[in-house]
C-alpha positions as CSV (number, residue, x, y, z in Angstrom):
1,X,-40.5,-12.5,-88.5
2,X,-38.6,-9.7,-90.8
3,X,-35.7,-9.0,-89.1
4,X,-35.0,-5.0,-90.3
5,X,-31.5,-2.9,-89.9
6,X,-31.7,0.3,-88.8
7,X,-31.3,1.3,-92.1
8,X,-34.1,-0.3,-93.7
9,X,-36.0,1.4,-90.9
10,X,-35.1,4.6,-91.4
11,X,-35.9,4.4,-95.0
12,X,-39.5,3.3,-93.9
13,X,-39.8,5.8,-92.0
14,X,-38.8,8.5,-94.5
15,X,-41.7,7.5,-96.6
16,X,-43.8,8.0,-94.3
17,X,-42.2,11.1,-93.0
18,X,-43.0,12.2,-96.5
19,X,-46.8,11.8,-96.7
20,X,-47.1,13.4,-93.9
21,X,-45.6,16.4,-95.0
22,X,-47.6,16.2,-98.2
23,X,-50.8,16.0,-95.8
24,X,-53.5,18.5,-97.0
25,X,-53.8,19.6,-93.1
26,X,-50.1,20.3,-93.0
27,X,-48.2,21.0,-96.5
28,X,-49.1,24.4,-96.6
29,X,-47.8,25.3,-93.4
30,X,-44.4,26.0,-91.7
31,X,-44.1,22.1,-89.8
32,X,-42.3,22.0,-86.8
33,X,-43.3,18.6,-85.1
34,X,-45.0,15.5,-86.0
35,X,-48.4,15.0,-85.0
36,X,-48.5,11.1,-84.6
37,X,-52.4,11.5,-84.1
38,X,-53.0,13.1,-87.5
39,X,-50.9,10.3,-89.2
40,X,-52.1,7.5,-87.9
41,X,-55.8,8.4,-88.7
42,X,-55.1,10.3,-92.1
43,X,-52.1,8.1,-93.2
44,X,-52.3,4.6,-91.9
45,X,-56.5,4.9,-91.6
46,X,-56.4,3.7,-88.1
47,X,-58.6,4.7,-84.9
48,X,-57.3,6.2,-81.9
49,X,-59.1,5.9,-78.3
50,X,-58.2,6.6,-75.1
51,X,-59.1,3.9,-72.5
52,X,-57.6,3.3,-68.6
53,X,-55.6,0.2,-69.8
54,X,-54.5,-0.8,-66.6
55,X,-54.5,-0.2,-62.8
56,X,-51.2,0.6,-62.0
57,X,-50.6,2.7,-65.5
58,X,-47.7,0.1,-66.8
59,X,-49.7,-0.3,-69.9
60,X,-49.9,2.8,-72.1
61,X,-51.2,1.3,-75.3
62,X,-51.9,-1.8,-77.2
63,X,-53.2,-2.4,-81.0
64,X,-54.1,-5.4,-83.0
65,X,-54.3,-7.0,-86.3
66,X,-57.3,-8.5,-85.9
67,X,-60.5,-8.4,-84.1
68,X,-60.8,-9.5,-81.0
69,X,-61.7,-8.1,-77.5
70,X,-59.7,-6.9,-74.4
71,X,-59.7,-5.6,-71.0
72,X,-60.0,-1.6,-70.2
73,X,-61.6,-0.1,-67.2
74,X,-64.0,2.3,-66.4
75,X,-63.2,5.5,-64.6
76,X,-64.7,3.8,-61.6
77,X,-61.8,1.4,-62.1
78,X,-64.6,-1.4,-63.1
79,X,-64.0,-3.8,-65.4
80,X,-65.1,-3.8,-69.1
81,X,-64.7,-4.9,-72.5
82,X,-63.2,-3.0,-75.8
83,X,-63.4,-4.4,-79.1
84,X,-60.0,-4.4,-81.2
85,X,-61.2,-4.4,-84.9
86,X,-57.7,-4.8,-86.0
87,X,-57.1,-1.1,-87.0
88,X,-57.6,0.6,-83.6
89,X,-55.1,1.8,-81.4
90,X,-55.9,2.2,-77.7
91,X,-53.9,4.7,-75.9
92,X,-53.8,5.0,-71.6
93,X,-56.9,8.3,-71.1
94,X,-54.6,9.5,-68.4
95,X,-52.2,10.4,-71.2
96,X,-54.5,12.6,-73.3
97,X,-55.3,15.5,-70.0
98,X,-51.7,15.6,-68.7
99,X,-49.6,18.1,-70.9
100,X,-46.3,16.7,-69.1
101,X,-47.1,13.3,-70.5
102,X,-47.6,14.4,-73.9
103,X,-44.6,13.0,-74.9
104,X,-45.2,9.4,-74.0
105,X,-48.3,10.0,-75.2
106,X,-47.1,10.7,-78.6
107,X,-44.3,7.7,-78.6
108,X,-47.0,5.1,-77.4
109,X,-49.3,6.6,-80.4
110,X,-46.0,5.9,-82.8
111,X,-45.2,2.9,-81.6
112,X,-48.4,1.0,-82.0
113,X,-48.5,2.7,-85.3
114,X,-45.6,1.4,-86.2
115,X,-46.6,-1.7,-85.9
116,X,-49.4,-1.3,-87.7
117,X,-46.6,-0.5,-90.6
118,X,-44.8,-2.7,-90.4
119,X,-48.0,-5.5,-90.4
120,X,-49.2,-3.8,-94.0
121,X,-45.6,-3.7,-95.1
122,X,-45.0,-7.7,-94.9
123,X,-48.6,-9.3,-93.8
124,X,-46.8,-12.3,-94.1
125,X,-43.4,-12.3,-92.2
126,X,-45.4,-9.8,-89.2
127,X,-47.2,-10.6,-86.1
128,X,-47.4,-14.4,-87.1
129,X,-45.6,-16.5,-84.2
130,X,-48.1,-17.1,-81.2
131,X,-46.3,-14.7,-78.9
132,X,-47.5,-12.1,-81.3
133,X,-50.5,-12.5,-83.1
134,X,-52.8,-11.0,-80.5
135,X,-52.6,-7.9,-78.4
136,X,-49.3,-5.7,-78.8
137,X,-49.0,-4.0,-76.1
138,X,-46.4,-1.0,-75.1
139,X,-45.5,-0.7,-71.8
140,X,-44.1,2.3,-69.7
141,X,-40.2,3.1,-70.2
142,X,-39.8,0.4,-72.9
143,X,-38.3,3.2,-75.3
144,X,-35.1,3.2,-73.1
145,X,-32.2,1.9,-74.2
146,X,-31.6,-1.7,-73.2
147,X,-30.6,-5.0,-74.9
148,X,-32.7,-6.4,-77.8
149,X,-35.3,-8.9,-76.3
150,X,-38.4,-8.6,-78.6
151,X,-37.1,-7.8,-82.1
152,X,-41.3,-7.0,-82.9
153,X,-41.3,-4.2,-80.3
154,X,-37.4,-3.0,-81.1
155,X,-38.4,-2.1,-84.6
156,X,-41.6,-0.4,-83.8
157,X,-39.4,1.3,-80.7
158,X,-36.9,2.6,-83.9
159,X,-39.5,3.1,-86.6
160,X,-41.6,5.1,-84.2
161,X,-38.7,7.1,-83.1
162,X,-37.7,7.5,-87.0
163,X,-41.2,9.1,-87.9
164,X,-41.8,10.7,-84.6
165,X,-38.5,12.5,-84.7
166,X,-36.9,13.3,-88.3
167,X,-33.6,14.1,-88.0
168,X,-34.7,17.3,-90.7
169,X,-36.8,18.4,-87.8
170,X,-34.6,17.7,-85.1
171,X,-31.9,20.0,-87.0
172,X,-34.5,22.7,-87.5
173,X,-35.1,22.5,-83.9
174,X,-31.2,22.6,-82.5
175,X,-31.2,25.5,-84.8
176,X,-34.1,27.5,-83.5
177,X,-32.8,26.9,-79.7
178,X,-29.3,27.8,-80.1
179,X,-27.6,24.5,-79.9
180,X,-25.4,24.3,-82.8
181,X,-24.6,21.5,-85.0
182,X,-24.3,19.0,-81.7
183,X,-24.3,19.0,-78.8
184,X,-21.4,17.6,-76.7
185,X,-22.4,17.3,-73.3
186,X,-26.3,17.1,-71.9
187,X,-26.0,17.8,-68.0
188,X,-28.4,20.0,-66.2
189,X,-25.9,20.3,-63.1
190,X,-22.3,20.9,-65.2
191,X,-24.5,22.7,-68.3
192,X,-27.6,23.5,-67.2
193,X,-28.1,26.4,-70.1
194,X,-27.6,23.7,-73.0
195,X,-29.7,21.1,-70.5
196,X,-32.4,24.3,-70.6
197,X,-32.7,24.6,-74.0
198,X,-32.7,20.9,-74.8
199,X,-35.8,20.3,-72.6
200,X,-37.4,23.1,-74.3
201,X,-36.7,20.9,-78.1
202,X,-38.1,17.9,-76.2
203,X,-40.8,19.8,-75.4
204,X,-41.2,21.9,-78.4
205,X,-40.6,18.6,-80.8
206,X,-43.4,16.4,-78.3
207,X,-41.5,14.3,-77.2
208,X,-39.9,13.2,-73.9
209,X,-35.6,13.9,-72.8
210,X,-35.3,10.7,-72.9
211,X,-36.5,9.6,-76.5
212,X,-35.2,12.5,-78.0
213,X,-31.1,11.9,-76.6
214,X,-32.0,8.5,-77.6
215,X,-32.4,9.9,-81.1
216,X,-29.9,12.3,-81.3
217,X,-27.4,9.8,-80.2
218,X,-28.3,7.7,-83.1
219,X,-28.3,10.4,-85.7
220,X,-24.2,12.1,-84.0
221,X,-26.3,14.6,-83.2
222,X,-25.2,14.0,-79.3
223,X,-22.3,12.5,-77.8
224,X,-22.7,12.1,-74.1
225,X,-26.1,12.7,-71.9
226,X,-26.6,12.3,-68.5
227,X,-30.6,12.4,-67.8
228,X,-30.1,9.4,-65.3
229,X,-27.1,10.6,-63.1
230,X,-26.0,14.3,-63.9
231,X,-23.7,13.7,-60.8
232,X,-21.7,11.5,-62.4
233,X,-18.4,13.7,-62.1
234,X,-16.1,10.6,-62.7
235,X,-17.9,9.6,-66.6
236,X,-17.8,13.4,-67.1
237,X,-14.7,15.2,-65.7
238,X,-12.2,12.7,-67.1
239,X,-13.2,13.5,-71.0
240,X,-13.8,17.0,-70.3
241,X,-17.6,18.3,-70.3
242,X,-18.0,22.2,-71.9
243,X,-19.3,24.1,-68.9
């Protein structure tokens, strides 16, 4: 497969980015977020249902490029059948009624849009070995930061972050909530008024803490966070944390 810098990437993405904003349903209006829903079915012409995609809720979405049939369940937790036609995405149903989940709602919608890009953009270098040319499937917490396993899923983890979360709109956002040009510490215990009005931009943008310090990391937008272990007084007093 097409192996992609994060550069390359985030010029991808910027097209796209860009026909979004020129979307009849949006251009005329003051944009705030990204509504991955709207561009995957206005943009990328693709399908978005909502099926229970596992028992245990590991599995929050999954897309192919080409047809073929897979496993969902009922409500009744039966099993039954789904037809992939190669442009659908399926997306976990418990995502779509929890507001609190919205956010991995809208990076499992990105994702398996992304790649659905990245298939269109080079049909011949994407989604070709064995291991991928069936189901792609995303998979709770795989948007953490961790070492590159799956190249396939680390692109569409960067493109979909790239389109989901424009660093234009990011800005806007840090500038609406009072948190200046960057932020220099995210703890909710040591600075819990910055932590406060980041959760509200996560919230705000749709998208989870996690993704979005992920992001802002990448862009020098943040430069330390401590969403795992805001107790970590050793990594944080030693360097000096704004209080």
């Amino acid at each position: 497969m097409k192996h992609l810098s994060r550069f390359d990437i985030e010029a991808i993405a910027a097209k796209y980015v860009k026909a979004y904003m020129e979307l009849p349903d949006v251009r005329n209006t003051k944009i705030y977020r990204i509504d991955p829903e709207l561009l995957l079915e206005k943009i990328l012409g693709l399908t978005v249902e909502y099926q229970h995609l596992s028992y245990d809720g590991s599995i929050l979405g999954m897309t192919s490029f080409t047809e073929l049939g897979v496993q969902v369940l009922e409500d009744d937790d039966n099993e039954a059948f789904f037809f992939l036609d190669g442009k659908t995405v399926l997306v976990e149903k418990d995502l779509a009624f929890d507001n609190k989940l919205r956010g991995r709602k809208n990076f499992t919608l990105m994702h398996e849009g992304s790649h659905q890009i990245f298939k269109t953009l080079f049909p011949n270098d994407y989604g070709v070995t064995q291991k991928s040319s069936g189901v792609h499937y995303y998979k709770a917490n795989s948007e953490r930061n961790k070492p590159i396993s799956d190249w396939e899923e680390w692109q569409a983890n960067t493109l979909g972050a790239a389109i989901l979360l424009p660093e234009t709109l990011i800005k806007q956002g840090m500038f609406l909530f009072n948190l200046g040009d960057k932020i220099e510490c995210l703890n909710k215990i040591y600075s819990p008024e910055v932590y406060k009005r980041f959760e509200a931009l996560a919230d705000f943008l749709g998208c989870s803490k996690k993704a979005l310090a992920i992001r802002m990391k990448q862009l020098g937008l943040l430069k330390k966070e401590y969403l795992d272990n805001p107790f970590d007084i050793i990594n944080i007093y030693p360097e000096g944390c704004s209080v």
